[in-house]
LUMDRENKE-162170 format. One line per field, with one value per residue (C-alpha): x, y, z; residue number from 1. Coordinates in steps of 0.001 Angstrom, whole numbers. Layout:
BEGIN
east = X;...
north = Y;...
up = Z;...
num = NUM;...
//
This chain:
BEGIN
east = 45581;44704;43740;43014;42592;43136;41327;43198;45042;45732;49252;49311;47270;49274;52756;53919;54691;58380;61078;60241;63805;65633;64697;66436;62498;60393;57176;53791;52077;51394;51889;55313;57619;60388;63566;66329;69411;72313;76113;78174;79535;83137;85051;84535;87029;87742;84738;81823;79619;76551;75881;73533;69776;70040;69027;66992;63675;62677;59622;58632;56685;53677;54116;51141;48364;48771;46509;48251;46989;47704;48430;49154;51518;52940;51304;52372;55828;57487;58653;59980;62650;65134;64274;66834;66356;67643;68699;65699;63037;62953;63871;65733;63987;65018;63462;64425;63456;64039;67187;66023;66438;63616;63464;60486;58554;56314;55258;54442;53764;56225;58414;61253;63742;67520;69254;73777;76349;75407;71925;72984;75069;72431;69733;72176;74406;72074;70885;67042;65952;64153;64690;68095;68020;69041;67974;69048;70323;71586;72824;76363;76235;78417;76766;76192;79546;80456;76859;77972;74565;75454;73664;73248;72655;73469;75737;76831;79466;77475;75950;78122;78194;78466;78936;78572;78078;74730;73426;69707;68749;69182;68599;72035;74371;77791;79914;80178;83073;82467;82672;82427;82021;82066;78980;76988;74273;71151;67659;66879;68618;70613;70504;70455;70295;73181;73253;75885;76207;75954;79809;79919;80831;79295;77073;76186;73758;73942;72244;73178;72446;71314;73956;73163;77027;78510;76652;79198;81901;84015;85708;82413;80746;77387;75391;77108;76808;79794;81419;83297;84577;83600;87302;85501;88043;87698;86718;88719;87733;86324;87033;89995;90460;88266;85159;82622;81062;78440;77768;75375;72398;69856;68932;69163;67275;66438;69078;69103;70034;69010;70039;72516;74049;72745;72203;68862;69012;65406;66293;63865;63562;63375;59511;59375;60540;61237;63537;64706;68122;70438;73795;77147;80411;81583;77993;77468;73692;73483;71975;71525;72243;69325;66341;64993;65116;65111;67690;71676;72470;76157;78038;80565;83621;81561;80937;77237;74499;72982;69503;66824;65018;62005;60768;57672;56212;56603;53549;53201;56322;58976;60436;62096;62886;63423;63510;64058;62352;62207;59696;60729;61718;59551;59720;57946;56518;55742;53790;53038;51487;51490;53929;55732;56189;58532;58433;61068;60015;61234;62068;59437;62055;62523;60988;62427;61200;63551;66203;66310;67454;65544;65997;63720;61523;57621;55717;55551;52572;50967;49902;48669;47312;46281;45048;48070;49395;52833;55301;58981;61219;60680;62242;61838;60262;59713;57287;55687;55949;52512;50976;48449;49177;51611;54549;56820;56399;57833;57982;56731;56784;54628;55775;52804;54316;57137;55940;54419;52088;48225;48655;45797;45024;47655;50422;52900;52918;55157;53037;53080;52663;52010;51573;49716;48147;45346
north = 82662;84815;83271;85267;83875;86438;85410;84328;87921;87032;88152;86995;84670;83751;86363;88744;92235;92078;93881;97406;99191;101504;105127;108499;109658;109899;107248;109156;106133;106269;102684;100570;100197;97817;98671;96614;96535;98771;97828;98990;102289;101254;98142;95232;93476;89928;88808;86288;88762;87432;88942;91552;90647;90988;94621;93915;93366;89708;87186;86371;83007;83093;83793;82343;83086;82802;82830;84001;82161;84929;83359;85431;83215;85330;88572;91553;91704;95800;97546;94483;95276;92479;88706;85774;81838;79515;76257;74443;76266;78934;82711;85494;88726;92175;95146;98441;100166;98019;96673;93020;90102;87356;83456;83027;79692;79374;75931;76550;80190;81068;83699;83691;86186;85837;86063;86689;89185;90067;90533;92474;94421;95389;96798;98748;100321;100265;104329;104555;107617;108231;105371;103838;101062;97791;96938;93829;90570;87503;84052;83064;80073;78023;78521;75026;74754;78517;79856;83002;85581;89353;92261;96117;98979;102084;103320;105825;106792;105745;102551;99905;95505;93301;89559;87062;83186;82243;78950;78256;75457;78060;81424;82842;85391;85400;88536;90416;91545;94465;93621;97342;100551;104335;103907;107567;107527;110133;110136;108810;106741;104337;101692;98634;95433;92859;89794;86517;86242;82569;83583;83403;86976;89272;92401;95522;97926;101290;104717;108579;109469;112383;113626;113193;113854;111353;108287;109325;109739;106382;107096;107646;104268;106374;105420;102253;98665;96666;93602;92516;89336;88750;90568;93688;93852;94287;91115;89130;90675;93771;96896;98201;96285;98677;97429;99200;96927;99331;103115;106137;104610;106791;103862;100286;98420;94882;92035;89004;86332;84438;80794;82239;84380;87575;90308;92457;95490;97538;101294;104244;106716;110449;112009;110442;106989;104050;101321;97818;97194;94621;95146;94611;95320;99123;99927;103375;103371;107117;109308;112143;112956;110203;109200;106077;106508;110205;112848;112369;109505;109792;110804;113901;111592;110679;106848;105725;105140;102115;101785;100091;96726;98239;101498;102545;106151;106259;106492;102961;101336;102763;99371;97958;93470;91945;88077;86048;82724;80580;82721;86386;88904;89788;92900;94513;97754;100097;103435;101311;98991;95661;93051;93529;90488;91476;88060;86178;85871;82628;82544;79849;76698;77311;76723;77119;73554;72561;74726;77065;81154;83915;85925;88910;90669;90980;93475;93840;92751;94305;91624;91755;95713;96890;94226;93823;97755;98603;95618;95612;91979;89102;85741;82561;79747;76173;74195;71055;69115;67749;70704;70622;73468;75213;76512;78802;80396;83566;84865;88459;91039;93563;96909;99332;99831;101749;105079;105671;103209;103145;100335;98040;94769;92092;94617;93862;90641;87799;86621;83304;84017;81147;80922;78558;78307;80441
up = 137550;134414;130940;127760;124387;121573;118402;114952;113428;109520;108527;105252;102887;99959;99284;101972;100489;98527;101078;101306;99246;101381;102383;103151;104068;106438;105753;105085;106653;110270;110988;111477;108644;107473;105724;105065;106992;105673;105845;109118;108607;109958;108325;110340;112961;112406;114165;114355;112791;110582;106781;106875;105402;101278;99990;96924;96655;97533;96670;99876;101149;103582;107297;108747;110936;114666;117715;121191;124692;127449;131004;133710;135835;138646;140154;142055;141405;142306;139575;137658;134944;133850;133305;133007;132365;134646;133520;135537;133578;136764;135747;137457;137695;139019;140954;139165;142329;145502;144140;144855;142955;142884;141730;139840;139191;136149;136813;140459;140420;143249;144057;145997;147195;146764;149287;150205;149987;146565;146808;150058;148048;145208;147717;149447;146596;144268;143520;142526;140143;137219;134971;136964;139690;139495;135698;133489;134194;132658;132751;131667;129137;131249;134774;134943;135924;137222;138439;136959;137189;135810;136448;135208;137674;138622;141181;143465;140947;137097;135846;136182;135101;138376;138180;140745;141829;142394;144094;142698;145030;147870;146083;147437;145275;146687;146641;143860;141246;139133;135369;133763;135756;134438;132221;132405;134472;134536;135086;132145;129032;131449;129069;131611;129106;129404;127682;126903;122665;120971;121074;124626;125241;127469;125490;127455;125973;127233;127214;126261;129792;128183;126672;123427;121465;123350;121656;118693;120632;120755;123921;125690;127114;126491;123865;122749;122956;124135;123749;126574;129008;132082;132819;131874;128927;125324;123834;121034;117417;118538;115752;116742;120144;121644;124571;122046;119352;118049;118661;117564;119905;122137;124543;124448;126203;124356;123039;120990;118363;115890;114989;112410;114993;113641;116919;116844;118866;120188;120582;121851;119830;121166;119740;116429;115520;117728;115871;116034;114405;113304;115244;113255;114814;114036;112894;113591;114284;114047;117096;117283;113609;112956;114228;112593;109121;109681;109532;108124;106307;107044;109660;109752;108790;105566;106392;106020;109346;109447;108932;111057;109765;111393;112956;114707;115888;119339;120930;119482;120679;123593;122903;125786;125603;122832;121867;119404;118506;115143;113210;114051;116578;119237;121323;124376;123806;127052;125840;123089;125401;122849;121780;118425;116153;113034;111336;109677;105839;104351;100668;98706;99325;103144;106384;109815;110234;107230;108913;106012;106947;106855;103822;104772;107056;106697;107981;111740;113423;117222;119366;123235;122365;125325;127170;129633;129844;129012;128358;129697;129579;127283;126830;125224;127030;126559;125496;126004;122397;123346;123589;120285;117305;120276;118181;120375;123677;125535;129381;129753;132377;132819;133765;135023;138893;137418;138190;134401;134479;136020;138339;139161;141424;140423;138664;137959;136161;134982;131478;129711;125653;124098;120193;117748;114388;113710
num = 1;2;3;4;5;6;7;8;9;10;11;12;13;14;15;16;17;18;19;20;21;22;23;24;25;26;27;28;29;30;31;32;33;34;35;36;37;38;39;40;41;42;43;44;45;46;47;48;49;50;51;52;53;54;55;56;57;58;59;60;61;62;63;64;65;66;67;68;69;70;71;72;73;74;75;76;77;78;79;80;81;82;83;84;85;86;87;88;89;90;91;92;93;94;95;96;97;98;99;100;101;102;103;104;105;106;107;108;109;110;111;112;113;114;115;116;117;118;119;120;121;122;123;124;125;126;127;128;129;130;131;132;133;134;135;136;137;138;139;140;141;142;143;144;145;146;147;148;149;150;151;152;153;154;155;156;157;158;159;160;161;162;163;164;165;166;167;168;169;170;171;172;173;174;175;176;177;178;179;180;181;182;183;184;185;186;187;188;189;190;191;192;193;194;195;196;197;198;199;200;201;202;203;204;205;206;207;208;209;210;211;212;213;214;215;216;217;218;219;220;221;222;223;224;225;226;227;228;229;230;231;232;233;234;235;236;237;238;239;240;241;242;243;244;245;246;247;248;249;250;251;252;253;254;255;256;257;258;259;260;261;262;263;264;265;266;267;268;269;270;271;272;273;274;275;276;277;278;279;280;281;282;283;284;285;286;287;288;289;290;291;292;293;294;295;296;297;298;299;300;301;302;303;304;305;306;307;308;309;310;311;312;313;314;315;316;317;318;319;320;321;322;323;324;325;326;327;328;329;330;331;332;333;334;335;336;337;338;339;340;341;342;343;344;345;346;347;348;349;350;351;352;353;354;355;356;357;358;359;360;361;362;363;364;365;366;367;368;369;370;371;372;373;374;375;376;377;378;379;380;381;382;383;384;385;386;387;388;389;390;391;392;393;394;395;396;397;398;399;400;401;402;403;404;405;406;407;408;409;410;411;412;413;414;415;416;417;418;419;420;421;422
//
């Protein structure tokens, strides 16, 4: 077992800058920048779709400083890609590249291999090349009572959404039923991230597969993210009863919520600008015509992109997981090789321990900078309340077996974050 402490970073002392206004430009600063998020470029479905973070400039309160305990929990896991909690406190993780599917421990430190038709099923259909394999997984809301387990890979035919029952106390996945099929696949810009919404839907975040015009194309599956039930059909309130919920994306590979229901998006860029979004349904998020904040601001029909909250150059990011806890959204960088924080910034009468929202963003902060190599899953993980000036948590995989990485003894990893006042 691995322990680093990091020392204190300072994020702020008294006022956070006020939200950075919108920009057509490119930013002369080499560093990450915020923006604020712009309004969905195609009128909204009746839909459980959170307001979009206010536009004008904001007085923002103090995020405070934090010190992050680094706890290597698991080691030498192959190629490890997607991460899912169980409802025990165990987590699922995939093999992009043997196809398997593992049970892992934190408290014990174990490992174990599922087993069963479906995990039969996944090492033997699975295709393995480039940047496709067996890729994301996640954990319906009501497995408790269905131990319904969904998974992303690619196929003989594309990438394609399986679902199936798994048993924990034995590690067994039962046969499985395919969800969505027909995604694009290539060698690179799969996609691969599929995760259940606060609403109980199913989300599927897929790639270009390289073909770059069909992320605009709505009757493409490339380059979009979709909504969907576990029928593999369009879910209730999508725009225009259509599987897609948001298009104009390069590669999505990260997911999440926060506790007002508003969906965060992490998105490679292609050489200049990585990005983090916020996701609203019929947002048009603008690749290839935009990059970032670079490039068109409309599309050809005349309606408006949407802008990221946050971008990055890319030899600083390649963001990959993404998770949200109380204070901000967190996400996993791989060339970047660090942990983004992009804080929540809470206006002067709110707290998240008051339950107030968010009003803002503050400037993103790198954590975890090359001390672990490149960074591919995260997700939230509990706590002990005991545990003195411990605030949050997250689960982290490494990712330097995956051919672009420079392995060494231990790699690949399975990370405990935790976070406290500085």
């Amino acid at each position: 077992m691995q322990v680093r402490r990091r020392s204190p970073r300072v994020l702020a002392v008294a006022t956070l800058l006020a939200l950075v206004a919108c920009s057509n430009g490119a930013s002369d600063a080499p560093g990450p920048t915020v923006t604020p998020p712009g309004e969905p470029s195609v009128t909204a479905a009746p839909a459980p779709a959170p307001t979009p973070a206010p536009t004008a400039t904001v007085t923002l309160s103090v995020v405070p400083s934090i010190t992050t305990t680094v706890t290597s929990l698991i080691d030498g896991l192959p190629s490890p890609w997607g991460l899912a909690a169980l409802p025990d406190e165990r987590v699922l993780s995939t093999s992009r590249d043997e196809g398997t599917v593992s049970v892992l421990d934190p408290a014990a430190g174990t490992l174990v291999s599922v087993t069963g038709p479906g995990a039969d099923e996944l090492a033997s259909g699975t295709d393995h090349g480039g940047e496709g394999g067996l890729l994301g997984i996640a954990v319906s809301p009501s497995f408790a009572t269905d131990g319904t387990v969904v998974v992303y890979r690619t196929g003989a035919d594309g990438n394609e959404v399986l679902r199936g029952t798994f048993e924990p106390g034995a590690a067994v996945l039962g046969e499985l039923t395919t969800v969505v099929d027909g995604i694009p696949k290539a060698s690179n810009h799969n996609g691969g991230q599929v995760a259940f919404g606060p609403d109980g839907f199913l989300y599927v975040a897929t790639g270009d597969a390289t073909d770059t015009g069909a992320a605009q194309d709505p009757e493409s599956l490339a380059g979009k993210i979709l909504r969907v039930t576990l029928d593999g059909q369009a879910a209730p309130g999508n725009p225009g009863g259509s599987r897609v919920w948001s298009l104009g994306h390069r590669n999505v590979q990260g997911l999440g919520w926060d506790a007002t229901g508003r969906m965060f998006a992490s998105e490679f860029g292609q050489n200049t600008l990585d990005e983090v979004n916020v996701i609203v349904p019929g947002g048009n998020y603008g690749w290839p015509e935009r990059e970032g904040t670079l490039g068109a601001v409309t599309a050809p029909d005349g309606t408006a992109f949407v802008d990221p909250v946050a971008t990055w150059p890319t030899s600083e990011a390649s963001p990959s997981g993404l998770a949200v806890l109380r204070d901000g959204v967190y996400v996993a960088g791989l060339r970047g090789e660090r942990l983004w924080r992009i804080p929540f910034a809470w206006a002067p009468d709110q707290s998240p321990d008051d339950g107030g929202s968010p009003s803002a963003f503050g400037e993103p902060q790198a954590l975890l900078t090359g001390e672990w190599g490149r960074l591919r899953a995260v997700v939230p993980f509990p706590f002990k309340a005991t545990d003195p000036d411990r605030l949050w948590a997250l689960l982290v995989l490494t990712n330097e077996t995956d051919g672009r990485g420079s392995p060494s003894a231990g790699d690949d990893h399975l990370l405990r974050v935790g976070f406290g006042t500085g």
